[in-house]
C-alpha positions in Angstrom: -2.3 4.4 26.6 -2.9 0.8 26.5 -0.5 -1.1 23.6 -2.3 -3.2 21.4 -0.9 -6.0 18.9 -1.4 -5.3 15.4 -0.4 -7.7 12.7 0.5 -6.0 9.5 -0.3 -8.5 6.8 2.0 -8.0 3.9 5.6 -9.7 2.8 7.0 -6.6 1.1 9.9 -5.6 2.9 9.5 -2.5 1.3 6.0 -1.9 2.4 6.8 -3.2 6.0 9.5 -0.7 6.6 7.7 2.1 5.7 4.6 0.6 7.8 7.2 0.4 10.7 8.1 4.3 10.5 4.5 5.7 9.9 3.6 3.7 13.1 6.8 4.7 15.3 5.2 5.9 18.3 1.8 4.5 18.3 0.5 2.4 21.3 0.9 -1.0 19.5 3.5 -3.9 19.3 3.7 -4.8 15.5 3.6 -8.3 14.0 4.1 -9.7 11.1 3.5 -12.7 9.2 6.7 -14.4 10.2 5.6 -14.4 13.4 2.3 -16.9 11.9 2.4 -20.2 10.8 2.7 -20.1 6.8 -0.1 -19.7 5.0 -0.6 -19.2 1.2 -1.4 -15.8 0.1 -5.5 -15.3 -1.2 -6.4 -14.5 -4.6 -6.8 -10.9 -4.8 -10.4 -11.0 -6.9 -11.6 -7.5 -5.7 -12.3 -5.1 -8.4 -11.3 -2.3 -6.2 -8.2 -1.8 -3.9 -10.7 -1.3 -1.2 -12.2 -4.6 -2.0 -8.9 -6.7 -1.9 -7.9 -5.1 1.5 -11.1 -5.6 3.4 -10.3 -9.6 1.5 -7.0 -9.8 2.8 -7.7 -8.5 5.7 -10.0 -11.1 6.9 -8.2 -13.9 5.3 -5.0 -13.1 7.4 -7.2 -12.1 10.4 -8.8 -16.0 9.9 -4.9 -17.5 10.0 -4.2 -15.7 13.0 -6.8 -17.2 15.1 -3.9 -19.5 16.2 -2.2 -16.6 18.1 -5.3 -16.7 21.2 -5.9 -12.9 21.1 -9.2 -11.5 20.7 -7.8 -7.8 20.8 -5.5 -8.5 18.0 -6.1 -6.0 15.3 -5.3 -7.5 11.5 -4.2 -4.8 9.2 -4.2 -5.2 5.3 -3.6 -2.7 2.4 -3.8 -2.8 -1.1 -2.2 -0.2 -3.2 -0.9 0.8 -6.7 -0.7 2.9 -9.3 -3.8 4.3 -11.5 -2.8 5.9 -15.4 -5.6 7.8 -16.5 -4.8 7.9 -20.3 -4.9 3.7 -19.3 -8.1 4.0 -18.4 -6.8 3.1 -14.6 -4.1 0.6 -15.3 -2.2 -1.2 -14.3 -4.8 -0.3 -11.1 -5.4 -3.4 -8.6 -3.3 -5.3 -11.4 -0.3 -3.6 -10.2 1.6 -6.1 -8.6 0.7 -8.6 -11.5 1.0 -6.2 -14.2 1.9 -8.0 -17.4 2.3 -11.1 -15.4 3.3 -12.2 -11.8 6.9 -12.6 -12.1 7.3 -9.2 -14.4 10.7 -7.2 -13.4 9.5 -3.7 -12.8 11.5 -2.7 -15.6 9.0 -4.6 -18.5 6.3 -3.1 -16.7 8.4 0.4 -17.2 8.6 -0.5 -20.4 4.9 -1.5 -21.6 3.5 1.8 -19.9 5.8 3.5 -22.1 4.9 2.3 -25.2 1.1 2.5 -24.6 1.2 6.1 -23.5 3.0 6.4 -26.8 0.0 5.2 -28.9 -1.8 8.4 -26.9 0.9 11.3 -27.6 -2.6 13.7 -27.2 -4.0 12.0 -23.8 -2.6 13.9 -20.5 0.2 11.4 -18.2 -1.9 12.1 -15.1 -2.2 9.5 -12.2 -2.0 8.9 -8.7 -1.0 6.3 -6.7 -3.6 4.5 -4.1 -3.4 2.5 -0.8 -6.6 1.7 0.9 -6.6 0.3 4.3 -8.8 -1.8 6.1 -8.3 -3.0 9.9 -10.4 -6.3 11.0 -10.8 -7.6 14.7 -12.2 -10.8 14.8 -14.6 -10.9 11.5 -15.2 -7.8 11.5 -13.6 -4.5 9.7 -13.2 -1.8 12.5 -11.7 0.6 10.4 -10.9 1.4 6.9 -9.2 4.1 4.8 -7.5 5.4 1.6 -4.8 7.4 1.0 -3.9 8.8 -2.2 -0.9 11.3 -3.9 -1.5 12.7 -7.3 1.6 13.2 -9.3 2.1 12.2 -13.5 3.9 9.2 -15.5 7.8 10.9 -16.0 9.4 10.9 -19.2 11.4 8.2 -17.9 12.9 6.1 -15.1 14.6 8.3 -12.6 16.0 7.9 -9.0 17.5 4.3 -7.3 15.4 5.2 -3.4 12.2 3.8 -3.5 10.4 0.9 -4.7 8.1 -0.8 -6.9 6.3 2.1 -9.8 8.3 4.8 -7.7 10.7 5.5 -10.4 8.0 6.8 -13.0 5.6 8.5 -10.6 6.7 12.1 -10.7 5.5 14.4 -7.9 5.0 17.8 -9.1 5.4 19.7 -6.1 8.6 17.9 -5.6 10.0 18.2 -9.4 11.5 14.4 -8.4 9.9 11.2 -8.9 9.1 9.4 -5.6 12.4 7.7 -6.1 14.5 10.1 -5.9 13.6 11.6 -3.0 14.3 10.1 0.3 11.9 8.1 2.7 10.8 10.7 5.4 10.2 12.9 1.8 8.2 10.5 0.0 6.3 9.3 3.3 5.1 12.8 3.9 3.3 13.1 0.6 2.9 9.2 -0.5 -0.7 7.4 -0.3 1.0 4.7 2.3 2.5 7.3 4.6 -1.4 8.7 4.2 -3.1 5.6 4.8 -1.2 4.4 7.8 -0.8 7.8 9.8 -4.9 7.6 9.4 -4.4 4.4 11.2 -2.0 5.4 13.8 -4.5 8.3 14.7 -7.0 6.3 14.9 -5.2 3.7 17.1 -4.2 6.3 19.9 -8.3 7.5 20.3 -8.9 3.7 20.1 -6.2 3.6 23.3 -7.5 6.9 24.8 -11.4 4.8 25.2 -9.8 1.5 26.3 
């Protein structure tokens, strides 16, 4: 199979290490944005999480241009965490929930209390990532990976990142944070998402 170069287009070490495992084995060579010239991050303005990845997508795809490599696949995703008794938040607001520079633990905090103003509505919600995958201007591939789960009573487990703490997975009995990263990437919407794309990268490789 022939190895492409992808470029995964996000700064979270977080995300890009669990990017890295998913994709272990798959007929690319991963870069990353350190490996561009710096560029400002785009204003996320979709409504959906499909929407901001298609935009990020292109916009890192665009800033890549320097790299000389027609082939090279640009890979974005935009993820987080949907409350249903929130009516969706914090949703495509998660990484700015509250405001930009938020610690994780105010955002903890103000979910709390506004599930507490709704003792009678059910602490369902799921976590999202959609994908998209752009070569040139174009999106060549897209998809969404989701795990259902439920807001915990509180805070538990130090693994993890991000709203992993207060997403507990039923089947589990743990929140995604206290379970460890093969664990969580076997059920979680990013370990979803991106095995999509690693399966769809060796067909891609398989036609070349």
């Amino acid at each position: 199979m022939i190895a492409r170069r992808i470029l995964i287009a996000t700064t979270n070490r977080d995300k890009l290490r669990e990017i890295h495992t998913v994709l272990a084995g798959a007929p690319v060579e991963v870069l990353t944005l350190a490996d561009l010239a710096p560029v400002e991050e785009p204003d996320e303005t979709g409504s959906t999480f499909a929407e901001n990845a298609r935009l990020k997508a292109r916009y890192y795809a665009a800033a890549a241009l320097a790299l000389n490599d027609p082939s090279l696949l640009t890979v974005a995703e935009d993820s987080g965490l949907v409350v249903d008794a929130l009516d969706g938040e914090p949703g495509v607001r998660s990484a700015r929930f509250l405001r930009p520079d938020a610690s994780y633990a105010e955002r903890f905090d103000a979910i709390y209390r506004r599930l507490a103003a709704q003792p009678g509505r059910p602490r369902t919600a799921r976590f999202i990532c959609a994908l998209a995958a752009v070569r040139g201007t174009d999106v060549v591939f897209e998809t969404t990976g989701t795990i259902e789960g439920e807001v915990s009573p509180e805070p538990h487990g130090a693994n993890g990142f991000g709203y992993d703490p207060i997403f507990l997975y039923p089947p589990y009995g743990r929140t995604l944070a206290e379970v460890d990263d093969e664990q969580k990437l076997l059920v979680a919407h990013r370990g979803h998402a991106f095995r999509n794309l690693g399966a769809w990268l060796r067909q891609e490789s398989k036609l070349s």
